[in-house]
C-alpha positions in Angstrom: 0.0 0.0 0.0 2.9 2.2 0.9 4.7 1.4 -2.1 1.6 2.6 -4.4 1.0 5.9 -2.3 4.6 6.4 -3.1 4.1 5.8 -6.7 1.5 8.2 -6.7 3.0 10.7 -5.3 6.1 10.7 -7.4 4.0 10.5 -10.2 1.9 13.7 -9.5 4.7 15.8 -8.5 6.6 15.4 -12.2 3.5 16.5 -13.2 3.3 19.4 -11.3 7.0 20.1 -12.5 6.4 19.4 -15.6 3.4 21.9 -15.9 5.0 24.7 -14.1 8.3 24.4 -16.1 6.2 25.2 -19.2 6.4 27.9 -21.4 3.0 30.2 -20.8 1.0 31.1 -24.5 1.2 34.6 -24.8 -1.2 36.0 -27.0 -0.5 38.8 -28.9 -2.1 42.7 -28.3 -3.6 43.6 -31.7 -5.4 46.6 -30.4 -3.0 49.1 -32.1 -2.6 47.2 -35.0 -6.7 46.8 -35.8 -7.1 50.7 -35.0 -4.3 51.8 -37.2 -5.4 49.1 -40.5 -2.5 49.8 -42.3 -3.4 49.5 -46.2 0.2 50.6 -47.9 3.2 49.2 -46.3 6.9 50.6 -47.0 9.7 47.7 -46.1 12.9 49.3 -45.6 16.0 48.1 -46.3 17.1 45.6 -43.6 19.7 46.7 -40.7 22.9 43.5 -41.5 24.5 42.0 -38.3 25.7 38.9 -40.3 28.6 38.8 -42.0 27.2 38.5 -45.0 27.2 41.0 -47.6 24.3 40.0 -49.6 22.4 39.2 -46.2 20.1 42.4 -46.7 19.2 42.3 -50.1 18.7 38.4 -50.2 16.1 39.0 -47.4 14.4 41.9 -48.8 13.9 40.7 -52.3 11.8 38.2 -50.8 9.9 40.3 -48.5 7.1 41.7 -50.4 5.8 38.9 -52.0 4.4 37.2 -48.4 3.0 40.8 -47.6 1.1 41.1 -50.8 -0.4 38.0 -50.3 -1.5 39.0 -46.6 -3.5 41.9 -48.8 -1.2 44.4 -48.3 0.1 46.7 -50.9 3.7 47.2 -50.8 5.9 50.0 -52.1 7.8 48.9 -54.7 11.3 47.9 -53.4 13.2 49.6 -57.3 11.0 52.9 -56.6 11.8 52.7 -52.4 16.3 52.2 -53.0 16.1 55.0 -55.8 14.2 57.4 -53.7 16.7 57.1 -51.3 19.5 57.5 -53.3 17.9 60.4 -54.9 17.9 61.9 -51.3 21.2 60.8 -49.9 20.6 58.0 -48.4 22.5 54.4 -49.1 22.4 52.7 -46.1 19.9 50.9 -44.2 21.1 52.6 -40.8 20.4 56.0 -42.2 17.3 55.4 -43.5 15.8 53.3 -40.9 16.6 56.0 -38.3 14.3 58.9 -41.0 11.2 59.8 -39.0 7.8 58.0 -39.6 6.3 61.2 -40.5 9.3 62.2 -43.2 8.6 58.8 -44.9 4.5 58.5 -44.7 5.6 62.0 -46.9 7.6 60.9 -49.3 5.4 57.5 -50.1 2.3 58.2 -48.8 2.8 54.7 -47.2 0.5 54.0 -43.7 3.2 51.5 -41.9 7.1 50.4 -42.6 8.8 47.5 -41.7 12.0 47.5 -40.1 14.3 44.3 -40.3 17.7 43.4 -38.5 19.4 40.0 -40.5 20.7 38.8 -37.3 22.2 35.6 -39.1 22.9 34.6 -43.3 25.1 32.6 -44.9 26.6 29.0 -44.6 27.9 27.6 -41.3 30.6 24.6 -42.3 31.0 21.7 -39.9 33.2 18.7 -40.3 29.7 16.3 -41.2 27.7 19.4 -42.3 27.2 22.6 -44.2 24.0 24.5 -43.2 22.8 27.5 -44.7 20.7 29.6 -42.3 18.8 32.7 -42.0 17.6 34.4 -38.8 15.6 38.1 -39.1 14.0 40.1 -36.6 11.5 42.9 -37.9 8.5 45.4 -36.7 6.1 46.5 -38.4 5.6 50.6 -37.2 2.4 53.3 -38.1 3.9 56.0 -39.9 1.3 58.5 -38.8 2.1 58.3 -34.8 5.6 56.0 -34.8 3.6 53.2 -32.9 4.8 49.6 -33.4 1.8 47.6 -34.3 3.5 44.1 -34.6 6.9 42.5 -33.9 8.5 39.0 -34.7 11.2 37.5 -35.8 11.8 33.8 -37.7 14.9 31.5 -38.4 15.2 28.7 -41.1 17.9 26.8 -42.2 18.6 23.7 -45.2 20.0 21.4 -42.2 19.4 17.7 -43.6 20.9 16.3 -40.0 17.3 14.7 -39.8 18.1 12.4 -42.3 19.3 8.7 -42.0 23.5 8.7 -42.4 23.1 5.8 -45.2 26.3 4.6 -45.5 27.9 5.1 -41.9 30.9 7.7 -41.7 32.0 7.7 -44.4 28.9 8.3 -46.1 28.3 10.8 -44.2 31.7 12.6 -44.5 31.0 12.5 -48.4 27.6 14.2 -48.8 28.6 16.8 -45.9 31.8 17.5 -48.9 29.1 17.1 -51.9 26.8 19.6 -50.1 29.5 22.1 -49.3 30.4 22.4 -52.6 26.7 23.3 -54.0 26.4 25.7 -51.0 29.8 27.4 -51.7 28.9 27.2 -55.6 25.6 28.3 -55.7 24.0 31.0 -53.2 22.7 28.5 -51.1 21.6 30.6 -48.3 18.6 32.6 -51.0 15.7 29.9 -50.8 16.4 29.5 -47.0 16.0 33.2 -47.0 12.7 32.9 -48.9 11.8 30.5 -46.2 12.3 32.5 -43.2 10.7 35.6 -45.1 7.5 33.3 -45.9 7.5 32.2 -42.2 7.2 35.7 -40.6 5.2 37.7 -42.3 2.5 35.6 -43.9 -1.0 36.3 -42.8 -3.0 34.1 -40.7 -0.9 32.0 -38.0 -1.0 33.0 -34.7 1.1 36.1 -33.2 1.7 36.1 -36.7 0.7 39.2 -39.4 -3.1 40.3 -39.8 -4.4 39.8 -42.8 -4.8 43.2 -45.0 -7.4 44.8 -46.4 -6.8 43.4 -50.3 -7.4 39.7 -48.8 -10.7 37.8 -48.7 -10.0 37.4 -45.2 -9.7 40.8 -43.8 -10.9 41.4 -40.5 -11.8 37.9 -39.8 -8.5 37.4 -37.5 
């Protein structure tokens, strides 16, 4: 009898560990967000703390597409890099830190996104050669400067869920067949597309509200 009360006890104290140990849901505030219904939406060139070069323009090529399918419309990203130019500006630093109100001016846009690349390009590793993709972003009314939204999404090509076929030595020669594709090709672009797809498109939770071009406006 002991022994079973014992049992039983053990038993419901890992669950009580076990819930209290786990992460709470937190559910987005979309107050802001609904109130301001954003229509136009500028995306600004992306802030780079990679290493990579070509992290920023990888990522923003393939930002507007997941927004216009949310029902947004987005400023064209040709017509958004030459206005800058036109005006000085190169760098995504300098124009990320131009006032909400300068830039609702010049294109008439309601909200801008704001990206960091925290992470792009390919990590090598003796049985591996991953090409990832990590970006934070905010999504912020141009008319008061209010954020609206936040997120941020990772992705990567990792194949270390597959079986190693072939043992270690197997292994060893697709981690040097796959090294070479990533260093010949620009491996890192479709994981980019990935990450971009991830976290912005409409309709998952604490994700993007779907705009007002999409059947499904207003019904998140």
């Amino acid at each position: 009898m002991l022994k079973h009360l014992v049992k039983a006890t053990l038993i419901a104290s890992l669950a009580a560990l076990a819930t209290g140990c786990a992460a709470p849901v937190v559910n987005r505030d979309y107050t802001a967000y609904k109130q301001s219904r954003p229509r136009a939406i500028l995306v600004l060139p992306p802030v780079n703390d990679s290493p990579e070069v070509n992290g920023p323009i990888g990522v923003l090529s393939q930002m507007t597409y997941p927004l216009a399918e949310a029902g947004y419309y987005v400023v064209p990203v040709a017509l958004m890099t030459e206005t800058f130019k036109q005006n000085g500006l190169s760098t995504a630093n300098d124009i990320q830190a131009v006032s909400p109100a300068k830039l609702r001016e010049i294109f008439g846009a309601d909200a801008a996104l704001y990206t960091t690349v925290k992470r792009y390009g390919v990590r090598y590793s003796v049985l591996d050669s991953v090409a990832e993709v990590e970006v934070q972003t905010k999504l912020v009314d141009l008319k008061s400067g209010q954020e609206l939204w936040a997120g941020s999404a990772a992705a990567n090509n990792s194949n270390s869920n597959n079986n190693n076929a072939g043992g270690l030595v197997g292994m060893l020669i697709n981690a040097a067949i796959k090294q070479i594709v990533n260093s010949a090709t620009d491996a890192t672009y479709p994981v980019a597309g990935m990450a971009s797809n991830q976290l912005l498109s409409a309709g998952h939770a604490n994700g993007l509200l779907y705009g007002p071009r999409s059947p499904q406006y207003g019904t998140d």
